[in-house]
N, C-alpha and C positions, 0 to 999 in steps of 0.2 A: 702238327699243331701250328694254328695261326700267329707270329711272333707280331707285336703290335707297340711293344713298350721295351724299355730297358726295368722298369718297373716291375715286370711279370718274368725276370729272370731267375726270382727266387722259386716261382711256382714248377717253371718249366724244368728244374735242377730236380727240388723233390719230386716229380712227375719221373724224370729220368730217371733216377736212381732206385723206384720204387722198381721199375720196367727191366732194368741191369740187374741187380739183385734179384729179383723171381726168374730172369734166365738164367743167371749161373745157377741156381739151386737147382733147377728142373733140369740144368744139366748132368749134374751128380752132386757128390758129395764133396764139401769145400770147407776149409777154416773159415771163422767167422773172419781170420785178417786177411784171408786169400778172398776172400769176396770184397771186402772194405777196399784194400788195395786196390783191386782190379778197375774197382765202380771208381773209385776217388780218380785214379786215371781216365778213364772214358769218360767224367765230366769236365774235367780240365779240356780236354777237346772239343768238347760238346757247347758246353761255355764260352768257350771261344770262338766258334763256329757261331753259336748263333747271335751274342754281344757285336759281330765282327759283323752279320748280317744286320743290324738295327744300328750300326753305327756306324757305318761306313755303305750300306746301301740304299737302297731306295723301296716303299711300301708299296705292295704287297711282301711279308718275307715269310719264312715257312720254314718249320724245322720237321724231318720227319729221321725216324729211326726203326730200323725195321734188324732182324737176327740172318745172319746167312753161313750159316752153316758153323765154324767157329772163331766169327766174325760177327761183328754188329757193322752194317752201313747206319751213317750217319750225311744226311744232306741237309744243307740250309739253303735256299733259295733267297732270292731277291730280284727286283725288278731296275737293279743300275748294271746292268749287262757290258757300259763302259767303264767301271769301276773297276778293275780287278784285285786280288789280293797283292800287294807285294811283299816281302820280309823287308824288315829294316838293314842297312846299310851305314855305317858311319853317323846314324841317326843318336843323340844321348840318349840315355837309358827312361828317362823319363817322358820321354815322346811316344813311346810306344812302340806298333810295327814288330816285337817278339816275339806274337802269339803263334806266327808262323813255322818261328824252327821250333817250340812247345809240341803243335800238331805235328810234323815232321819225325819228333824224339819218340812220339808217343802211338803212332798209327803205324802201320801194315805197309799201307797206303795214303796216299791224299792227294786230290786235283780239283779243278776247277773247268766246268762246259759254261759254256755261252751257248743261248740258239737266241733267236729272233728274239725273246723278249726276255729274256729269262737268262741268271748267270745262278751256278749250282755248284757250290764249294761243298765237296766231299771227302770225306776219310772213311777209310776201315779202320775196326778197332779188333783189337784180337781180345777175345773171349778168356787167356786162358796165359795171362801173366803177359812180360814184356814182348815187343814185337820182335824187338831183336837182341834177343840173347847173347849172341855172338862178340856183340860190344859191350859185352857187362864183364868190368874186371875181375 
């Protein structure tokens, strides 16, 4: 989907979560709080990902989400290909720059390509509870 506003971020969220919810369900059977959780996670990313492409890059930007297997990819595009994402650093808390280690806590995966005109912040999101279990006390 075409991202053009910060305005149209409420639309793109409902749009998402309509999209995450009928894959979990088609995938089996789920709590109604094992779905809520999952989705509420993979828009905190999602949200980020794309707030982070209209606000920090340059127009044309582009979110697109597609299922892969028990994973959802999730890419945002944009057209400031010098931009890159950083995390914050010694940054106060009210400057921003967090959303980084959020995606990080919350994905599989996550990176960022560059080609010729184009920069493409991507995560996986795991389909199927937290990514990594192993650090949950």
């Amino acid at each position: 989907m075409e991202l053009t506003s910060l305005r149209q971020l409420g639309a793109v969220r409902r749009h998402v979560r309509a999209f995450l919810t009928a894959s979990l369900q088609t995938d089996g059977i789920r709590t109604e709080d094992d779905v809520e959780e999952i989705v509420d996670r993979a828009i905190l990313v999602i949200d980020e990902l794309a707030s982070n492409a209209l606000r920090h890059g340059t127009l044309p930007a582009r979110l697109d989400l597609r299922e892969a297997g028990d994973h959802w990819v999730v890419v945002a595009t944009d057209s400031a290909r010098d931009e890159l994402p950083l995390p914050a650093v010694d940054r106060p808390a009210g400057q921003g720059g967090y959303g980084l280690y959020v995606i990080a806590d919350l994905t599989s995966a996550h990176g960022v390509d560059v080609d010729g005109v184009t920069k493409r912040v991507w995560a996986l999101l795991p389909k199927h509870g937290s990514p990594r279990p192993e650090q949950r006390p």
